[in-house]
C-alpha positions as protocol buffer text, in pm:
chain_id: "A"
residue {
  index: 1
  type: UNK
  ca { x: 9886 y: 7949 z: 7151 }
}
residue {
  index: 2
  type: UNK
  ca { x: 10262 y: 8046 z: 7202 }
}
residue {
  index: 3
  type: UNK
  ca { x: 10224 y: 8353 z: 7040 }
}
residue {
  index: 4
  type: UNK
  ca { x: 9945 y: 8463 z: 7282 }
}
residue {
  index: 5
  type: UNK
  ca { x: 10086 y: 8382 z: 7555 }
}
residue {
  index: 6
  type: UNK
  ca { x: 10410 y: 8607 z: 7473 }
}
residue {
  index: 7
  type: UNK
  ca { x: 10142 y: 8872 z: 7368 }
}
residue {
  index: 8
  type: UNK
  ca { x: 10004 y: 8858 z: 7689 }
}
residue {
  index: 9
  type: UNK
  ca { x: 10332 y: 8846 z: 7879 }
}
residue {
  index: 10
  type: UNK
  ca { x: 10452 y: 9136 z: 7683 }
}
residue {
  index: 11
  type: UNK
  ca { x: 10124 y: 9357 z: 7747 }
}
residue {
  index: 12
  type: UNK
  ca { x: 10172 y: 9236 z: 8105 }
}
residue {
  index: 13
  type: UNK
  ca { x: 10494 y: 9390 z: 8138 }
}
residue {
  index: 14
  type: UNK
  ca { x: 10376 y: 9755 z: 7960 }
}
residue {
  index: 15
  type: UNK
  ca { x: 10159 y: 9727 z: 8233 }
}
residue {
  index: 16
  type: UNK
  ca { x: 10362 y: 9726 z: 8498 }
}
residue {
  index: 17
  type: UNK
  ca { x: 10574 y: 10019 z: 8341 }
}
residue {
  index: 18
  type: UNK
  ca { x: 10612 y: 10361 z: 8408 }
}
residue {
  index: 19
  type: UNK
  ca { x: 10849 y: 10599 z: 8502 }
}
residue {
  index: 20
  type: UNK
  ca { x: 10965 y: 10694 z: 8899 }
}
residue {
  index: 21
  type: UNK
  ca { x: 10740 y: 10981 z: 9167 }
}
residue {
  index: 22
  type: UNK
  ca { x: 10954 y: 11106 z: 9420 }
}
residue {
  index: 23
  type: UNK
  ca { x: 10834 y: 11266 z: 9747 }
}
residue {
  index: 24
  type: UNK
  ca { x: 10974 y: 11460 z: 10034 }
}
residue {
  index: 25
  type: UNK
  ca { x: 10904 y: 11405 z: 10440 }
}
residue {
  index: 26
  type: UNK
  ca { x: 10716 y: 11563 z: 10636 }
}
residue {
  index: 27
  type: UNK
  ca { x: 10764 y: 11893 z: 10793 }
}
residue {
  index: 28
  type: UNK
  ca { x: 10702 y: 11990 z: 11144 }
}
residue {
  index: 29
  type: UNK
  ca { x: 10449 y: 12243 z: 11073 }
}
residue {
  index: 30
  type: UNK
  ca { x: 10136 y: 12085 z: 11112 }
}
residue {
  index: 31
  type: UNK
  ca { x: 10028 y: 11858 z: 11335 }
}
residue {
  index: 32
  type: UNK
  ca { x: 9830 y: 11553 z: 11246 }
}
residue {
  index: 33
  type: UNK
  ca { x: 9497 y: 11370 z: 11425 }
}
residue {
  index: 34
  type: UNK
  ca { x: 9663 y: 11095 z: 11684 }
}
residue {
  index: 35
  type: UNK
  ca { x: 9431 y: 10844 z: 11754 }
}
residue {
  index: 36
  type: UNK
  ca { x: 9502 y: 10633 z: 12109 }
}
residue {
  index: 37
  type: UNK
  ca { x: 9253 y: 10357 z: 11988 }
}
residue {
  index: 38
  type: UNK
  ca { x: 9526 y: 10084 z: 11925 }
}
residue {
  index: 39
  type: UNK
  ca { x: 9722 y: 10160 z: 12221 }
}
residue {
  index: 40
  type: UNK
  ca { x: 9735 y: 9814 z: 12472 }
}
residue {
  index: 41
  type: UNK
  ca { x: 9634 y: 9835 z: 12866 }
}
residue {
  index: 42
  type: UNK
  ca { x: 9900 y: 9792 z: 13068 }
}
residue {
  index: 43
  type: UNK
  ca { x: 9969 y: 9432 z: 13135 }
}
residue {
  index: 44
  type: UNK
  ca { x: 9794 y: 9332 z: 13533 }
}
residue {
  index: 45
  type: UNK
  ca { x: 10074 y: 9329 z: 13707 }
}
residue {
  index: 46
  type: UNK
  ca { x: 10214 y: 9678 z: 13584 }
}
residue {
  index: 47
  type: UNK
  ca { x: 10377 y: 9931 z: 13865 }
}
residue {
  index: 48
  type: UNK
  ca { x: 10093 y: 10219 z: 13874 }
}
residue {
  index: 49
  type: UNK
  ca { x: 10147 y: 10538 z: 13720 }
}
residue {
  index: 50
  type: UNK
  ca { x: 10476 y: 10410 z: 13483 }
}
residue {
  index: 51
  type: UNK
  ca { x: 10299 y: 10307 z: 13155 }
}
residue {
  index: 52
  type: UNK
  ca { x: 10168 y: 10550 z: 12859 }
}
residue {
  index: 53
  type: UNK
  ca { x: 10092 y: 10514 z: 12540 }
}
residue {
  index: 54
  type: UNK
  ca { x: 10281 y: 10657 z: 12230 }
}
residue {
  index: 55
  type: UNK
  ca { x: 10090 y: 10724 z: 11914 }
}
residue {
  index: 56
  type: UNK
  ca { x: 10315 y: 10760 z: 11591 }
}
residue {
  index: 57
  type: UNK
  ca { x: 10197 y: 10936 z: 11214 }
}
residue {
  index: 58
  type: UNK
  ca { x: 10469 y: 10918 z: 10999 }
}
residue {
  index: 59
  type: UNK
  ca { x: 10579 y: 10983 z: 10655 }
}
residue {
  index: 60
  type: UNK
  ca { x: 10791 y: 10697 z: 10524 }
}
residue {
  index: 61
  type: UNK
  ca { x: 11012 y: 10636 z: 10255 }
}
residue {
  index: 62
  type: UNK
  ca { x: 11169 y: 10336 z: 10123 }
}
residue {
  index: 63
  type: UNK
  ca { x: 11472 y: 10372 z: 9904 }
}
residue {
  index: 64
  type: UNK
  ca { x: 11579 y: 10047 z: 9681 }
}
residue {
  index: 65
  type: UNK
  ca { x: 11959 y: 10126 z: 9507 }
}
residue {
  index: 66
  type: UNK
  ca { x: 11849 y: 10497 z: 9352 }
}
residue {
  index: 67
  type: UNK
  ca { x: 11501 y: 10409 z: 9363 }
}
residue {
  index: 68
  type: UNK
  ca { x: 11299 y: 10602 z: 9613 }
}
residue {
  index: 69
  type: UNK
  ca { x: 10912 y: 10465 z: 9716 }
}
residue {
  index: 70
  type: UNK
  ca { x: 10703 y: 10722 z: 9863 }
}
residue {
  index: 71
  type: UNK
  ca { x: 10525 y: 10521 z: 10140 }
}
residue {
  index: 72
  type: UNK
  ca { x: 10306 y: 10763 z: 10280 }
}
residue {
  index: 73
  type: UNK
  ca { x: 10131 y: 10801 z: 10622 }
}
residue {
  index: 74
  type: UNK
  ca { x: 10254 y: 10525 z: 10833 }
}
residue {
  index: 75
  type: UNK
  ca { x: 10063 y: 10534 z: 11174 }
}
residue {
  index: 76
  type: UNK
  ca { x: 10211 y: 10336 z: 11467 }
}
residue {
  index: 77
  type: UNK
  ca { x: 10123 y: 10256 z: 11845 }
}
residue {
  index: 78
  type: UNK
  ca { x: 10282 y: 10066 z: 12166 }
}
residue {
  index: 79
  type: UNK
  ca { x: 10268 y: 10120 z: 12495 }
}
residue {
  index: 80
  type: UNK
  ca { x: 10540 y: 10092 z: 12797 }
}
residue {
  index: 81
  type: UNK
  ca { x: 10614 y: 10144 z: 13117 }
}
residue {
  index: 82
  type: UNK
  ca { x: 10701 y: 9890 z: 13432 }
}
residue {
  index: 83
  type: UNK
  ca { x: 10675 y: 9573 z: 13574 }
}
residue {
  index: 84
  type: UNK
  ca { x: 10806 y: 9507 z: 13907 }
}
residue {
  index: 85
  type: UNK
  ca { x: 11067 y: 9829 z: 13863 }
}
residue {
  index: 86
  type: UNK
  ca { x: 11174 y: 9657 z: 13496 }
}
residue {
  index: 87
  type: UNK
  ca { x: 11132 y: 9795 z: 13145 }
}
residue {
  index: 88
  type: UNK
  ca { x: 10847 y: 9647 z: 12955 }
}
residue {
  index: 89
  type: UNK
  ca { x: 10631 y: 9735 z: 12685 }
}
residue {
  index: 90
  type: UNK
  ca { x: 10320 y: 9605 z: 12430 }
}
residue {
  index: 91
  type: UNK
  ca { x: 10292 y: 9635 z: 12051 }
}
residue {
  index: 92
  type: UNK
  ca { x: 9958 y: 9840 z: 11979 }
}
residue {
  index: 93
  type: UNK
  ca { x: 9891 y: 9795 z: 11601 }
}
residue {
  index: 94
  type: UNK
  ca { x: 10107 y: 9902 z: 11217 }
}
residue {
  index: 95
  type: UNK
  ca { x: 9858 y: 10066 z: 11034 }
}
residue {
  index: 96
  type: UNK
  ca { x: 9978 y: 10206 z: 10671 }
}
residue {
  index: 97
  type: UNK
  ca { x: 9743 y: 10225 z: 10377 }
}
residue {
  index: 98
  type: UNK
  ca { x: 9846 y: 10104 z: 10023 }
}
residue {
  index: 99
  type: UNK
  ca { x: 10019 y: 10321 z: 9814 }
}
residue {
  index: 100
  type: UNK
  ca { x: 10105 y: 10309 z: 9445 }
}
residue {
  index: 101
  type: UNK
  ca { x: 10462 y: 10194 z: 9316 }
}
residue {
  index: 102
  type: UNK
  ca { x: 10667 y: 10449 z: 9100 }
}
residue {
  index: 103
  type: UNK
  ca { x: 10793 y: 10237 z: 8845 }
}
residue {
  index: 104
  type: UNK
  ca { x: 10507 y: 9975 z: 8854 }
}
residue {
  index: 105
  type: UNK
  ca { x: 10193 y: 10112 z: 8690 }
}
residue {
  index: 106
  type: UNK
  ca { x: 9890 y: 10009 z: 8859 }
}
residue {
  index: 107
  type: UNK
  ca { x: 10109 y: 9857 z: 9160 }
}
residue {
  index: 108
  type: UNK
  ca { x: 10029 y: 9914 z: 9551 }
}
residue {
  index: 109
  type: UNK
  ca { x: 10286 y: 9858 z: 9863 }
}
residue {
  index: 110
  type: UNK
  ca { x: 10174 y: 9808 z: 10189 }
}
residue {
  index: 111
  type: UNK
  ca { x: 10330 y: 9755 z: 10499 }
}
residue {
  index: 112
  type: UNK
  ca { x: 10233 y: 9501 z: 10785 }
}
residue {
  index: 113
  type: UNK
  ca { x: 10357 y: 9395 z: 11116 }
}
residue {
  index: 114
  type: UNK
  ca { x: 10582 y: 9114 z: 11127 }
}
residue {
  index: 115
  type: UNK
  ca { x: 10588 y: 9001 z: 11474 }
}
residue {
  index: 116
  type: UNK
  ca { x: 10831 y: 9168 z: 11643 }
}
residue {
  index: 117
  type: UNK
  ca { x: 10928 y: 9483 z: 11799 }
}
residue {
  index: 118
  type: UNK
  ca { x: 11169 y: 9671 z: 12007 }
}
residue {
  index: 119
  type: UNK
  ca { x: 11108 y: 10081 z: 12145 }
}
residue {
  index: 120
  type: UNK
  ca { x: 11355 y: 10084 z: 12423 }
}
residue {
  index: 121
  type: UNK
  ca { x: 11598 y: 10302 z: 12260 }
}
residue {
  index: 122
  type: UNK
  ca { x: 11983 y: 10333 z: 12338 }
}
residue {
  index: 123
  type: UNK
  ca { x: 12314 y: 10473 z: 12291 }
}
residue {
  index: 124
  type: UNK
  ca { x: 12293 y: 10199 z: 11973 }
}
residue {
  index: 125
  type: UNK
  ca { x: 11947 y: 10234 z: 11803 }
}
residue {
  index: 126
  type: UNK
  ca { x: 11618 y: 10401 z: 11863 }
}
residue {
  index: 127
  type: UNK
  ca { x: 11419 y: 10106 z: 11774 }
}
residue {
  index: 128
  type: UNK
  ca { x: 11357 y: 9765 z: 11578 }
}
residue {
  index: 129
  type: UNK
  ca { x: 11072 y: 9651 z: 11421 }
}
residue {
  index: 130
  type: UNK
  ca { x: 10990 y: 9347 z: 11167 }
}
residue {
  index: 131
  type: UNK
  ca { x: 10780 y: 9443 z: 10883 }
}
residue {
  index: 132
  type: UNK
  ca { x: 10755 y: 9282 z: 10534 }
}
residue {
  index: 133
  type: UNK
  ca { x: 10514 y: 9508 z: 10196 }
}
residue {
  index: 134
  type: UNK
  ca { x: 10251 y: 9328 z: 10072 }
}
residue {
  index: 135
  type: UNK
  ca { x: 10281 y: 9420 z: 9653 }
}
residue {
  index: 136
  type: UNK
  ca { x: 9910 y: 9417 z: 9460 }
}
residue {
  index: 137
  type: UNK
  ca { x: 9834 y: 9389 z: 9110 }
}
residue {
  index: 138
  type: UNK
  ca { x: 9632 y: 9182 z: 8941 }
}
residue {
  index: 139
  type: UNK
  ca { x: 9851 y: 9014 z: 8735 }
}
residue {
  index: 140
  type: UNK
  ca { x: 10069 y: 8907 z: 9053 }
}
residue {
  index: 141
  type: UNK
  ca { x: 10015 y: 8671 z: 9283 }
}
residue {
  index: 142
  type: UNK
  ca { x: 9797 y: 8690 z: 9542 }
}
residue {
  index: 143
  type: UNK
  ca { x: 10082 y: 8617 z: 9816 }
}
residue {
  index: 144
  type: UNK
  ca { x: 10293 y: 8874 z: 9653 }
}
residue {
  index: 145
  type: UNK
  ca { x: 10532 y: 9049 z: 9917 }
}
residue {
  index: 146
  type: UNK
  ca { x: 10874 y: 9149 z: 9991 }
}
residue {
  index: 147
  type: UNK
  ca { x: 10972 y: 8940 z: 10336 }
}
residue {
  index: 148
  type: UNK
  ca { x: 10689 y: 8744 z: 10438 }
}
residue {
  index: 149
  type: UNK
  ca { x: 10537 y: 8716 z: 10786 }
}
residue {
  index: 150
  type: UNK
  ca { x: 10716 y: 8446 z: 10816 }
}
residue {
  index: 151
  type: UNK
  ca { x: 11037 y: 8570 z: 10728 }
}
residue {
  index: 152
  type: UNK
  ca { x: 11019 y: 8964 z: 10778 }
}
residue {
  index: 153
  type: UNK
  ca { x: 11241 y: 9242 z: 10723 }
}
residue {
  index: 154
  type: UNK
  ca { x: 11422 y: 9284 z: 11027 }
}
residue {
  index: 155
  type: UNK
  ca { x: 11487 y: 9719 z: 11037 }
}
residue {
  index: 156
  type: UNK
  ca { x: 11675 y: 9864 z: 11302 }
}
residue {
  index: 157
  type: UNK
  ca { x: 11619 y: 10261 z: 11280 }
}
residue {
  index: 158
  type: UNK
  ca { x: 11880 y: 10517 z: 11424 }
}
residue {
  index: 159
  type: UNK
  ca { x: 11780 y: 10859 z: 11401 }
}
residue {
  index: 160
  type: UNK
  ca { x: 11859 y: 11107 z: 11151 }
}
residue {
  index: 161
  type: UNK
  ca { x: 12080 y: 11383 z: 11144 }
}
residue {
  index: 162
  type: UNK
  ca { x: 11871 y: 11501 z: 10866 }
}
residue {
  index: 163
  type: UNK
  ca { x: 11548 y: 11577 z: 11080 }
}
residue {
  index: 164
  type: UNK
  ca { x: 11676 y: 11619 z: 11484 }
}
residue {
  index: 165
  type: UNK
  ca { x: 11415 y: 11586 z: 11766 }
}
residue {
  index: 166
  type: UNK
  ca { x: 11213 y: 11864 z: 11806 }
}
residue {
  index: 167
  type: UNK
  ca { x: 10980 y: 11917 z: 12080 }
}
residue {
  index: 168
  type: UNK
  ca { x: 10652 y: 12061 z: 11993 }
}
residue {
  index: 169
  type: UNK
  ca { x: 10448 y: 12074 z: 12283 }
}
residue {
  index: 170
  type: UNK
  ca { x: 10453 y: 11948 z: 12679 }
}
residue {
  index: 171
  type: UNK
  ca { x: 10087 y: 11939 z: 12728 }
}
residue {
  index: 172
  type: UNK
  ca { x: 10036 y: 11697 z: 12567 }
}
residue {
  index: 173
  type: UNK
  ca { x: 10353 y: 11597 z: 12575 }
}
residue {
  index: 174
  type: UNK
  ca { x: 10460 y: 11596 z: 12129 }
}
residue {
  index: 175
  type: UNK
  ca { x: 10767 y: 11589 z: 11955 }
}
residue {
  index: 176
  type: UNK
  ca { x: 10903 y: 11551 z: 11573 }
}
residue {
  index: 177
  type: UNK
  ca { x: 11196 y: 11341 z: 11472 }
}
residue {
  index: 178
  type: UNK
  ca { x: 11298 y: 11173 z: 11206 }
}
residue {
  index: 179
  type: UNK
  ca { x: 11455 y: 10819 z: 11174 }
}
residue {
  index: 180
  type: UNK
  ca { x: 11698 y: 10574 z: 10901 }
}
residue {
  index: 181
  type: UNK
  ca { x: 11781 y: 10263 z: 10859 }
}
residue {
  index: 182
  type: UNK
  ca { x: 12091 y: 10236 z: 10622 }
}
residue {
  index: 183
  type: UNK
  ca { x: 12183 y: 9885 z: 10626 }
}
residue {
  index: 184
  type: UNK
  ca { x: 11833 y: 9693 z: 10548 }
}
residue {
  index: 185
  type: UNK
  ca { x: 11920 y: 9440 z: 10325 }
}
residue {
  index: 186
  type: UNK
  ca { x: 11586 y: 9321 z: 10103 }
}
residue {
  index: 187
  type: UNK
  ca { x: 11526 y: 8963 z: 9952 }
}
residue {
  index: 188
  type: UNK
  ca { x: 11380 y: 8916 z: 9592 }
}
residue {
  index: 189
  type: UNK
  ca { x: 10972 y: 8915 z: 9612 }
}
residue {
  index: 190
  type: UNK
  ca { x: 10816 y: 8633 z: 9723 }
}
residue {
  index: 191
  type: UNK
  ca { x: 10473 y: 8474 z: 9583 }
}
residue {
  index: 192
  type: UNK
  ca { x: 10454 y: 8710 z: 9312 }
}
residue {
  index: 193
  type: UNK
  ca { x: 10392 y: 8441 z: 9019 }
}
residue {
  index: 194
  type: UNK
  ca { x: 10530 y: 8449 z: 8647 }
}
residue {
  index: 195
  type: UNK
  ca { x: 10579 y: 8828 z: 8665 }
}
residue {
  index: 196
  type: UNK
  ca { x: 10815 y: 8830 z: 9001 }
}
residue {
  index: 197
  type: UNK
  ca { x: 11124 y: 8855 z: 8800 }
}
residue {
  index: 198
  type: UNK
  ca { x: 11019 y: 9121 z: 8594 }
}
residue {
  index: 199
  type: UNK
  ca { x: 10881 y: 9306 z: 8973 }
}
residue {
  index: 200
  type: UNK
  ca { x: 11232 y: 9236 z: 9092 }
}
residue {
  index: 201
  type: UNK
  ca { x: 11439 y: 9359 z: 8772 }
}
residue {
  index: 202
  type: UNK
  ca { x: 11188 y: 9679 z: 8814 }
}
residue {
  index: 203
  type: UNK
  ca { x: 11236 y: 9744 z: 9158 }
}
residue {
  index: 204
  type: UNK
  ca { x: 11644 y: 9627 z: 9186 }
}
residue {
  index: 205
  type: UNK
  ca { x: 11586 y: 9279 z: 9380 }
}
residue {
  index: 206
  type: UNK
  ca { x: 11720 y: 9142 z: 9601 }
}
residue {
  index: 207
  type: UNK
  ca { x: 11922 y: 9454 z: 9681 }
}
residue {
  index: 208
  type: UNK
  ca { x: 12206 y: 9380 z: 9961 }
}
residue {
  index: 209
  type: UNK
  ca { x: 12254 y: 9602 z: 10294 }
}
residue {
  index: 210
  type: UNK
  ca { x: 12438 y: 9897 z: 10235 }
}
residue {
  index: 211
  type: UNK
  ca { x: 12215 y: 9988 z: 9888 }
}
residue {
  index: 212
  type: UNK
  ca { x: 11895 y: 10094 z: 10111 }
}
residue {
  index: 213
  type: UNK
  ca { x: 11770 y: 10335 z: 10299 }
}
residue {
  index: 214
  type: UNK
  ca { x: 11418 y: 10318 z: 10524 }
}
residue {
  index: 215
  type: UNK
  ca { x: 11303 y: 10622 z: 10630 }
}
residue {
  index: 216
  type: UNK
  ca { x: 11062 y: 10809 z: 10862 }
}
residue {
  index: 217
  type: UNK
  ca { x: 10972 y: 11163 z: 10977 }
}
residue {
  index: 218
  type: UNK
  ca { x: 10748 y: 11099 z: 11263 }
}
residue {
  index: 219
  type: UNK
  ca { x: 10506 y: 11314 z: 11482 }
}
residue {
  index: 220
  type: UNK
  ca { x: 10465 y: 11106 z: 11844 }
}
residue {
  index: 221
  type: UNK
  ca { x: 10234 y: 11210 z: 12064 }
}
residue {
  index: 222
  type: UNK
  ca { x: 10217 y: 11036 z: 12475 }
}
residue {
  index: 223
  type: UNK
  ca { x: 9913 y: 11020 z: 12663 }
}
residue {
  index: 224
  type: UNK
  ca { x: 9957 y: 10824 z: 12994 }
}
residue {
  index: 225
  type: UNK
  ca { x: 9740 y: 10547 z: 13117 }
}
C-alpha cells in the first residue's frame, strides 16, 4: 500500500511538470471590443454630469523570482465621478479567464476580486486593487489559491516607464498604458492539499517583496453616464 501511494505521488508530480512559456504585452496597435456591461450607475445622490465609466482589457503578467506567468486578457471596470463636489467611485466587476501555468502541466491561474479597490491615482500610485489566483488541477485541492478572499494580495500598480500613456482616440475618449507593481510580496498557496509544497517549490513560494513583478498593458476606454 506504501509503495502505491509513493507511485502515485511520484506520477502526481510528472504531472505537474513541464518546462516555462513566456509571453510579451500587448501592443497598441489594435484595439480590442470594450464592453460597458459591468460598469455601476452612479450612486443616487451623485452631482450630474461628473461620473463615467472606464472599461479596461489588459494583458497581464505575473513574474514569481525569474519565473514569468503569462496571464492573459484581464478585463476590468469601475466607475467615478462626484458626490456632493467629493471624489467617489464604484467597483464594476474583475473578469480574467483561466490560463495554463508554465511550469505546471495541466495547471490553470485565475484571478478574482478580493474586495477592495482604489482608481484615484496620484503623484504616489495609479491604483490599488486586492486580488488573490485561484490554481486548478485535479490533483489539488479544490480551495487551491494564492491569497485567499479572505486574505488577498494587496497590489499597488505605478506605471511603467516601459509602456508610457498613449492616447489613441478623443471620441471616444481611449488611451494605452502600461502599469507594475515591483514590491508584491506573495504567500505560499493556500488549500492546495498534499501536492501544495511541491506547487510552491515549482512556482518559488512564498516569494518576498522585492522578487516580483505584476504587470499590465492596458487599453481603457471612458464612456460617460
Amino acid at each position: 500500500m506504501k509503495l502505491l501511494v509513493l507511485a502515485a505521488a511520484g506520477v502526481a508530480a510528472a504531472a505537474l511538470g513541464s518546462t516555462l512559456a513566456f509571453a510579451s504585452p500587448a501592443h497598441a496597435d489594435e484595439l480590442p471590443t470594450f464592453d460597458f456591461a459591468d460598469c455601476p450607475a452612479p450612486p443616487a445622490n451623485a452631482d450630474p454630469g461628473t461620473w463615467r465609466c472606464e472599461a479596461f482589457v489588459s494583458q497581464g503578467k505575473l513574474t514569481i523570482g525569474g519565473q514569468e506567468i503569462p496571464l492573459g486578457e484581464v478585463r476590468l471596470t469601475f466607475s467615478e465621478g462626484q458626490v456632493n463636489g467629493q471624489y467617489a467611485q464604484e467597483f464594476g466587476a474583475l473578469r480574467h479567464n483561466p490560463v495554463r501555468v508554465p511550469g505546471l502541466a495541466g495547471t490553470t491561474i485565475q484571478l478574482r476580486y478580493g474586495g477592495f479597490s482604489d482608481f484615484q491615482s496620484n503623484d504616489e500610485r495609479r491604483g490599488e486593487l486586492d486580488v488573490y489566483a485561484v490554481l486548478r488541477h485535479p490533483l489539488l485541492g479544490k480551495d487551491c489559491s494564492i491569497g485567499t478572499a479572505a486574505k488577498p494580495l494587496h497590489t499597488v500598480v505605478h506605471d511603467d516607464p516601459a509602456i508610457p500613456p498613449k492616447v489613441i482616440s478623443q471620441n471616444p475618449v481611449t488611451a494605452y498604458r502600461g502599469v507594475i507593481d515591483a514590491d508584491l510580496a506573495l504567500p505560499a498557496t493556500h488549500g492546495c492539499g498534499p501536492l501544495g509544497r511541491l506547487v510552491d517549490r515549482k512556482l518559488g513560494l512564498p516569494s518576498p517583496s522585492g522578487e516580483n513583478t505584476f504587470q499590465q498593458a492596458s487599453y481603457v476606454q471612458y464612456k460617460p453616464l
